[in-house]
C-alpha positions, -999 to +999 in steps of 0.1 A: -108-217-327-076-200-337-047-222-322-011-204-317+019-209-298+038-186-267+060-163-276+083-151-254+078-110-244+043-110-258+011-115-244-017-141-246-038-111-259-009-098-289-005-139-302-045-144-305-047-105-319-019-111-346-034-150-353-066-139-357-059-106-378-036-129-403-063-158-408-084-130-418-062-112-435-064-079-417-039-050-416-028-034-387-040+000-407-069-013-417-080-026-379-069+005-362-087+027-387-115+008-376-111+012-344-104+050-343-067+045-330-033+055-346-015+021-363+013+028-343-012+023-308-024-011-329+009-021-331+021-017-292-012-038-286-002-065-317+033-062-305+028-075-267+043-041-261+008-026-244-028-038-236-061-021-249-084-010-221-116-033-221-134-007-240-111-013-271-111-054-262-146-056-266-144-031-301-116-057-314-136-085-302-165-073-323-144-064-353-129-097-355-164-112-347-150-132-322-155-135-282-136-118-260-130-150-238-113-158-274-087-130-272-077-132-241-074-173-235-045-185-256-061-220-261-099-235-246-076-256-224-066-219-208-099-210-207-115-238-190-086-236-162-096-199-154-131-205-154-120-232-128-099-211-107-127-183-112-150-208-090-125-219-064-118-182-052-155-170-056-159-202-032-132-191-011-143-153-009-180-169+006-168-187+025-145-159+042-172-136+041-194-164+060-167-167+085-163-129+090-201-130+104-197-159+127-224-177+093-223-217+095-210-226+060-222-257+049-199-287+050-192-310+020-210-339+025-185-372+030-213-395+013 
């Protein structure tokens, strides 16, 4: 896994995008060809400046034969922490749901 730092004013997605395209030694012209987009739209997207709709996420992802969990976590630590979180509010939204039809939820055990 590609590791990078923060930058200030760009996003998680731009520092993996830029990290990944120089390990690999891929131009900005040569990706957005690729993907069918003008260099300048790469750029924006590269830049921090704008995000790719998931359609053109999933194209980079393939491109750069890497996951898109890869692009968009800045480090596995990241990841792991919004998987996490991704199970505490799915727990959360049962459990509301459950309340909002009067359902027993079932209790933690304390043994």
């Amino acid at each position: 896994m590609v590791e990078t730092s923060y930058t200030p004013g760009t996003t998680r997605f731009a520092d993996r995008i830029r990290a990944i395209m120089r390990e690999r030694g891929i131009t900005n012209k040569a990706l957005a060809t690729t993907l069918g987009v003008k260099p300048r739209r790469l750029s924006h997207w590269v830049g921090g400046r704008a995000e790719p709709s998931l359609v053109y996420v999933r194209q980079i992802a393939t491109e750069l034969e890497v996951s898109i969990d890869e692009l968009v976590a800045a480090t596995e630590h990241d990841y792991q922490v919004e998987k996490s979180w991704r199970r505490v509010r799915d727990g959360m939204e049962n459990w509301v749901r459950a309340s909002a039809l009067n359902l027993r939820y079932p209790e933690a055990s304390n043994g």
